[in-house]
C-alpha positions as CSV (number, residue, x, y, z in Angstrom):
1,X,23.8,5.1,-13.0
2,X,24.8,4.4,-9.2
3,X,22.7,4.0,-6.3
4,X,21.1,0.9,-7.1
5,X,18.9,2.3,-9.6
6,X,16.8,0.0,-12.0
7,X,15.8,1.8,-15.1
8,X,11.8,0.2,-15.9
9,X,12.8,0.7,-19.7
10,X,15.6,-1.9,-21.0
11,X,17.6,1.3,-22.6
12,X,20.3,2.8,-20.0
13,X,19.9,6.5,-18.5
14,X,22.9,8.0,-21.1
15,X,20.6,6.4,-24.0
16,X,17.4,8.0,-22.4
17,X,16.2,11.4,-24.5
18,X,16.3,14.2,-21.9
19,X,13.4,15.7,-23.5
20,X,10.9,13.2,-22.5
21,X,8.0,13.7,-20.5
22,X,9.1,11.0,-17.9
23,X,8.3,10.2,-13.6
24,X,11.2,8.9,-12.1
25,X,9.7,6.8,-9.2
26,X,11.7,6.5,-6.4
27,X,11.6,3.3,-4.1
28,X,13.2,3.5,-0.8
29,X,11.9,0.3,0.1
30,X,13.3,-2.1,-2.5
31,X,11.9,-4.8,-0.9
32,X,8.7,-3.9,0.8
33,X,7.4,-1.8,-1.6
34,X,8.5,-3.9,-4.7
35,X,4.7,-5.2,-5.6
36,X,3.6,-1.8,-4.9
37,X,5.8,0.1,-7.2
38,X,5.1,-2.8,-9.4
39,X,1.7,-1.6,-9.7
40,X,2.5,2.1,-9.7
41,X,4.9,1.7,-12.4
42,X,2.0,-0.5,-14.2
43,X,-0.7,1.8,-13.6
44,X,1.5,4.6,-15.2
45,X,2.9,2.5,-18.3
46,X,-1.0,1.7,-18.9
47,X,-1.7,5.3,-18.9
48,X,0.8,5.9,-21.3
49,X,3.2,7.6,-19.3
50,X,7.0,7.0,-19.4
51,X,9.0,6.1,-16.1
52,X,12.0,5.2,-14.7
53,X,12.6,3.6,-11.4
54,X,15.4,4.6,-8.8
55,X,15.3,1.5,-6.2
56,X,17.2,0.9,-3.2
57,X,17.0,-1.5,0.4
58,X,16.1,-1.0,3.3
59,X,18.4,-1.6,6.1
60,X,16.6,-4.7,7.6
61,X,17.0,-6.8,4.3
62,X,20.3,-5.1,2.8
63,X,21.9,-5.7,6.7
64,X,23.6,-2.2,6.2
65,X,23.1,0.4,9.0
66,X,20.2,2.9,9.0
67,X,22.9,5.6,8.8
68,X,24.3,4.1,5.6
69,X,20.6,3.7,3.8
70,X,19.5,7.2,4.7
71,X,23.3,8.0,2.7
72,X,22.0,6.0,-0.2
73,X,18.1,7.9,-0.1
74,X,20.1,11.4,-0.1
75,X,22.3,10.0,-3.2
76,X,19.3,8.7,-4.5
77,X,17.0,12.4,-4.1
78,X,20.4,14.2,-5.3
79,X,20.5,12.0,-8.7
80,X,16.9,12.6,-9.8
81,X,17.1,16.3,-9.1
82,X,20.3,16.7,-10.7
83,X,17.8,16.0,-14.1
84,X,14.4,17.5,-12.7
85,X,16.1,21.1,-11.4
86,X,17.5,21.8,-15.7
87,X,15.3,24.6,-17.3
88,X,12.5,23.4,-18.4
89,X,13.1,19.7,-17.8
90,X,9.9,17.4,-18.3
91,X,10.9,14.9,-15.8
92,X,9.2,14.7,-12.1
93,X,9.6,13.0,-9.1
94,X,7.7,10.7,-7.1
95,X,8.8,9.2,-4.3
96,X,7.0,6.0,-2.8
97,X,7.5,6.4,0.6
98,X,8.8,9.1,3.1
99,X,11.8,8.0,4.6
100,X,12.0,10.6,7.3
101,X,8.0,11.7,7.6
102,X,6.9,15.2,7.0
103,X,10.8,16.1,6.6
104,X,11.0,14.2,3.3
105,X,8.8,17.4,1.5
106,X,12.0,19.5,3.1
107,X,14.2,17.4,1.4
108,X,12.8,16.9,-1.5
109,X,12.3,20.7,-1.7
110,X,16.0,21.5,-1.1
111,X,17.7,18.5,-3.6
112,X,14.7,18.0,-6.2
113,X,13.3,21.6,-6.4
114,X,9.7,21.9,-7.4
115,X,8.9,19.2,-9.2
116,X,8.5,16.3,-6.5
117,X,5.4,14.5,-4.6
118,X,5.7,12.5,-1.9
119,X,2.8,9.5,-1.2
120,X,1.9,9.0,2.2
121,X,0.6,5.7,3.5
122,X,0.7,6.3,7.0
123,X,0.6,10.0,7.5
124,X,0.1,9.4,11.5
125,X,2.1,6.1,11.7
126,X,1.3,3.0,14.3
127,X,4.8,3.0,15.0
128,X,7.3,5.5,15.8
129,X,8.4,7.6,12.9
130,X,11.0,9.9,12.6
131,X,9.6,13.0,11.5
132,X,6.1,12.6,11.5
133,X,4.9,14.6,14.9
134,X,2.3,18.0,14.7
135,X,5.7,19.7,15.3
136,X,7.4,18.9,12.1
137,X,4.2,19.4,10.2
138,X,4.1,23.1,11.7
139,X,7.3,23.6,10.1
140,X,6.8,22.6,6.9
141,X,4.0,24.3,6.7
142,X,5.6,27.4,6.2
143,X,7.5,26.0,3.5
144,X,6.5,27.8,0.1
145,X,5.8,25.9,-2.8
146,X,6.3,22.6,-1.7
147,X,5.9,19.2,-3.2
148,X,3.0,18.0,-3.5
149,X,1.6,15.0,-1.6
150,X,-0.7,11.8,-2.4
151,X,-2.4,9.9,-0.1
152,X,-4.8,6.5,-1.0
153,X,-7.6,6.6,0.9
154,X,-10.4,9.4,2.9
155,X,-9.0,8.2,6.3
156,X,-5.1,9.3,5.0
157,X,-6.5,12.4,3.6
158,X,-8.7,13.5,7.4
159,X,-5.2,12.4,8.9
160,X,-3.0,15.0,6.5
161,X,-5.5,17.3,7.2
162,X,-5.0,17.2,10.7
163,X,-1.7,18.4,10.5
164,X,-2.6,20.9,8.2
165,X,-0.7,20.0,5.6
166,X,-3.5,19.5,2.5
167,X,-2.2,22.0,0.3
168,X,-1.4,20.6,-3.1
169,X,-3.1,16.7,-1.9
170,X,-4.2,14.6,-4.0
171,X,-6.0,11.4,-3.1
172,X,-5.9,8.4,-5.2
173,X,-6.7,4.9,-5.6
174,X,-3.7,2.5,-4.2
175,X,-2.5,1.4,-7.4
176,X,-3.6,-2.3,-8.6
177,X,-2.2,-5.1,-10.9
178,X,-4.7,-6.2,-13.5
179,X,-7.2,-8.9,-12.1
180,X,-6.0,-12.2,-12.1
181,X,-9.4,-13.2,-13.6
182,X,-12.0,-15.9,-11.8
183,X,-11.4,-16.6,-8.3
184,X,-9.4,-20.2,-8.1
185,X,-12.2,-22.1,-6.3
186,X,-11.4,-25.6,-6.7
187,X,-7.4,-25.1,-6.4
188,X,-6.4,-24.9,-2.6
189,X,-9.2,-24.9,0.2
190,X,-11.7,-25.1,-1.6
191,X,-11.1,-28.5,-3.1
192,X,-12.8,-31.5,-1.9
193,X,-12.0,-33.1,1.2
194,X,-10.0,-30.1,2.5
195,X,-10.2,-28.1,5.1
196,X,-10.8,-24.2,4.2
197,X,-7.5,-22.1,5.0
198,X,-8.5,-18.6,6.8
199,X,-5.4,-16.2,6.9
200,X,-4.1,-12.9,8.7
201,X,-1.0,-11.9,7.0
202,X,1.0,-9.0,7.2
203,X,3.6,-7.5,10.1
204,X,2.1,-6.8,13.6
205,X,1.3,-3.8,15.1
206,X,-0.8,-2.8,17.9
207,X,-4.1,-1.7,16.3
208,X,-4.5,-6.1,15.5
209,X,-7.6,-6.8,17.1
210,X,-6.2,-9.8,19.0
211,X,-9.5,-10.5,21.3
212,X,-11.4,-11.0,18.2
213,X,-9.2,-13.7,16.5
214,X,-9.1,-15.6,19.6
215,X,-12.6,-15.7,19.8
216,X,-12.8,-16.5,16.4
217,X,-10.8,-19.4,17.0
218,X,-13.3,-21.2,19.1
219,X,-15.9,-20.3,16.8
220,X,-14.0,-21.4,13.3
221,X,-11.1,-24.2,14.8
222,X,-13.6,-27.0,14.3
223,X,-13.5,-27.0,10.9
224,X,-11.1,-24.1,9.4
225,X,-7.3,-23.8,9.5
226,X,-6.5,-20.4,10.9
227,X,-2.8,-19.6,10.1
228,X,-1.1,-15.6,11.0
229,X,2.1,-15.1,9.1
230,X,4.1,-12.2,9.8
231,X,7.0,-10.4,11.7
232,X,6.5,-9.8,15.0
233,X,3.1,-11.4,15.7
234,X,2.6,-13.1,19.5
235,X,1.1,-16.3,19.9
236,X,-2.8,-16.4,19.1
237,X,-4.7,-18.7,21.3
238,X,-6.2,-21.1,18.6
239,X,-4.0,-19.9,15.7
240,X,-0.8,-21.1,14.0
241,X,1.4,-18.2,14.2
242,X,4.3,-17.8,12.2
243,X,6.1,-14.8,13.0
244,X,8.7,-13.9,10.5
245,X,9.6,-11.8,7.6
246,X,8.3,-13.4,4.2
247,X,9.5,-12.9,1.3
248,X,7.8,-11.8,-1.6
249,X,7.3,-14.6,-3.9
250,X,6.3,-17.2,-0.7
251,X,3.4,-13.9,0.4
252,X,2.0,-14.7,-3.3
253,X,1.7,-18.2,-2.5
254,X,0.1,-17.9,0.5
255,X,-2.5,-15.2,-0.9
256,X,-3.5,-16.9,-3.3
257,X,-3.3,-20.2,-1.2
258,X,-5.7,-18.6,1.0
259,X,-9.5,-19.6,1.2
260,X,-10.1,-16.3,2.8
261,X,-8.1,-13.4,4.5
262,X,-9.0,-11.6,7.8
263,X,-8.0,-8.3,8.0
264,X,-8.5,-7.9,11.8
265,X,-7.3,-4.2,12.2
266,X,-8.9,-1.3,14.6
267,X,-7.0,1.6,12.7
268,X,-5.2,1.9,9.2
269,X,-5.1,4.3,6.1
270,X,-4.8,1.0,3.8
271,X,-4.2,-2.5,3.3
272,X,-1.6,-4.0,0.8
273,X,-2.2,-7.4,1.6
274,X,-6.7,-6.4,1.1
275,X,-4.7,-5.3,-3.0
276,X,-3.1,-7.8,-2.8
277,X,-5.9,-10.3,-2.3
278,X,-8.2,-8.4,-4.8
279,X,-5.9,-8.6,-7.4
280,X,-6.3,-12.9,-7.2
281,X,-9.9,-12.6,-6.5
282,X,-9.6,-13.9,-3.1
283,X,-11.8,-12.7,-0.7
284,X,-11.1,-10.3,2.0
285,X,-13.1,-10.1,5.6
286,X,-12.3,-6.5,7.7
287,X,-14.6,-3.9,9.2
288,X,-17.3,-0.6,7.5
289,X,-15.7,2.6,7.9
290,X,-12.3,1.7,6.7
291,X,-10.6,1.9,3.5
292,X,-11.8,-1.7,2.7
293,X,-15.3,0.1,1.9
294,X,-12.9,1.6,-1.2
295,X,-13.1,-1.8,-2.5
296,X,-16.0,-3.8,-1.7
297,X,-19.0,-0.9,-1.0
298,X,-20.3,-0.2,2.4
299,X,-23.0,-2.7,1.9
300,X,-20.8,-5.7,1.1
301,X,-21.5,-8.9,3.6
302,X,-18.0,-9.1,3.5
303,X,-17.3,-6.1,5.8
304,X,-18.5,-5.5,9.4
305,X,-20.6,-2.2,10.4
306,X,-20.4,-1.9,14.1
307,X,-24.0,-0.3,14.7
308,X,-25.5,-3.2,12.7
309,X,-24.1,-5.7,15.0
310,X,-26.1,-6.9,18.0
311,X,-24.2,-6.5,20.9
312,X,-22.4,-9.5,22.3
313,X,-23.0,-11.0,18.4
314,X,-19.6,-9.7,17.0
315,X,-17.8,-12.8,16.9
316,X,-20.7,-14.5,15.3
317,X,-21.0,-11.8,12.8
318,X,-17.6,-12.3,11.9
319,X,-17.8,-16.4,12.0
320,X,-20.5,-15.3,9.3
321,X,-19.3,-12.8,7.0
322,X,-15.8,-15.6,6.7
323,X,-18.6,-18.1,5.9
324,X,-20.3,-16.2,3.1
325,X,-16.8,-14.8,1.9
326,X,-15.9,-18.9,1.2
327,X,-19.0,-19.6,-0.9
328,X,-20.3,-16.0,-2.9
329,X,-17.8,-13.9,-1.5
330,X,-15.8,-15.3,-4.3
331,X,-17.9,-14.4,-7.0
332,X,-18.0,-10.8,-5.2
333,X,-14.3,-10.4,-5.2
334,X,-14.0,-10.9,-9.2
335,X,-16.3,-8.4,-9.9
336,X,-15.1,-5.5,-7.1
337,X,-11.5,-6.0,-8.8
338,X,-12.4,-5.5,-12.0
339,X,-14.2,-2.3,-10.9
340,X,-11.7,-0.9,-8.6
341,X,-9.3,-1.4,-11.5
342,X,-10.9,0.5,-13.8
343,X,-11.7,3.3,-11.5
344,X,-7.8,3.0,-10.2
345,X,-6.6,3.0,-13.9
346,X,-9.0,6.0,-14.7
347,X,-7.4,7.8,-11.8
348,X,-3.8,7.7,-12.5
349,X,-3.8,8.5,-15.5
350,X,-5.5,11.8,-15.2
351,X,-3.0,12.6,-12.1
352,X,-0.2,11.4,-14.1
353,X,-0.8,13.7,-17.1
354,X,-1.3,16.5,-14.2
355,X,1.6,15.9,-12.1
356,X,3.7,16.1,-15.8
357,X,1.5,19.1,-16.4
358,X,1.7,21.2,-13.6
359,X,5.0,19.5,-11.2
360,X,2.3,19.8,-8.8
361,X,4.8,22.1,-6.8
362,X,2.2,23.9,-3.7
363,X,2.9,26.9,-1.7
């Protein structure tokens, strides 16, 4: 098969029984999204439910033009529908990121019929996004039967809802490796004699709470090393910044590396790098009333509720939840991802044997 596709069985497509019940996952961002659909695929094979992955890159690590990847998307929609649109087939589509926003339920619609859903991460993105304005939602709207849509968290679902478009929406847990297993205390910071490592990792954008890191600087320098890694970050008064792309297998390393990880964002629908973290039992430090309460419980002393801080206190109360997330946070962490495993395992099953079900197809 063309396109760049990676079968997630060893046998080729030809060999494949066209009578399986089977998702084809499609992954437009080979590279981004490769741990991610990593854990989709894993969440599904645990479930019992045959896949097959369509993969391709994106422009900024393939260096081939925009124009040429959105070619190879269209190629890659056209080649799964060409199976899903037969009578009766078994096989359904999910695709694990909308290329072109609240157009790609158009597309889908048009080269993949009724059998497609499309996950949204960022239904109301930080950055500009083609296809993703009120106006576009109106339109597809009035689209009958459309695919269906998936969304991971309650602030992603209060954003689709926005737009109107919650008809056939499913929410579900961000998909998760298996636990690691105990937290590696005495590996990397936390071995004698060494200074605890506090990291932000992940690509900038402009909800990063920058005034608080600084502050958190004078408070923590003394006796922390505060790194940021990732594209596009400015300089951070009192942090080493390292503002570049990082590939995948050096992002493990500096996970797990990590001591603890600062998730210093005002808005999102969900963290990777918080999944990420979880999934190695290394504790995370972010703010109540986000999607980090998913993981940890709204009463964990690793997360921040802004009417229980005195004011003029929030920097301490940061400087303190980093503090506890160094010593019992770890402890914490093992037990939250064991949980949220089991609860995200329980959940993709049952939508899984749905989605094979039913096509989840919504008017």
């Amino acid at each position: 098969m063309t396109f760049g596709l990676r079968p997630s069985a060893p046998e080729s497509a030809g060999q494949i029984c066209s009578g399986t019940p089977r998702i084809l996952v499609l992954n437009p961002l080979g590279v981004a999204l490769s741990h991610y659909t990593e854990a989709l695929l894993h969440q599904l094979a645990d479930a019992g439910i045959e896949t097959e992955l369509f993969s391709i890159t994106e422009p900024s690590q393939s260096g081939k033009s925009r124009f040429q990847w959105l070619g190879a998307y269209t190629a890659m929609l056209y080649a799964a529908g060409r199976r899903t649109r037969k009578r009766n087939s078994p096989e359904r589509v999910l695709l694990t990121w909308p290329v072109l926003g609240f157009l790609d339920l158009l597309m889908m619609k048009v080269l993949c019929g009724d059998s497609g859903v499309v996950i949204y991460h960022d239904p109301q993105p930080l950055v500009r996004s083609v296809g993703s304005s009120p106006l576009v939602a109106g339109l597809v709207r009035r689209v009958k039967k459309r695919p269906g849509t998936v969304v991971h968290s309650d602030e992603a679902a209060q954003a689709m809802d926005a737009v109107g478009l919650t008809g056939g929406l499913a929410q579900v847990p961000h998909p998760m490796l298996p636990p690691a297993g105990a937290a590696k205390d005495a590996a990397f910071g936390g071995q004698s004699g060494k200074r605890p490592r506090v990291r932000v990792l992940g690509q900038y954008k402009a909800d990063r709470d920058i005034d608080l890191l600084k502050s958190l600087a004078g408070r923590l320098g003394p006796k922390c090393d505060l790194d940021i890694v990732g594209r596009g970050w400015p300089p951070v008064e009192g942090w080493h910044v390292d503002a570049r792309f990082v590939p995948e297998d050096e992002l493990e390393e500096l996970i797990v590396s990590s001591d603890t990880i600062v998730i210093p964002y005002k808005r999102f629908y969900q963290s990777g790098i918080a999944m990420r973290a979880l999934e190695h039992g290394v504790p995370i430090v972010g703010r109540v009333g986000t999607s980090l309460e998913k993981l940890y419980g709204p009463q964990s002393r690793l997360l921040l509720a802004a009417d229980h801080v005195v004011p003029g206190q929030e920097v301490e109360a940061w400087a303190a939840a980093i503090e506890y997330a160094m010593g019992q946070g770890r402890t914490e962490t093992v037990l939250a991802a064991k949980l949220f495993h089991e609860e995200a395992s329980e959940s993709w099953r049952a939508f899984g044997r749905r989605m094979l079900a039913e096509g989840f197809a919504r008017g």
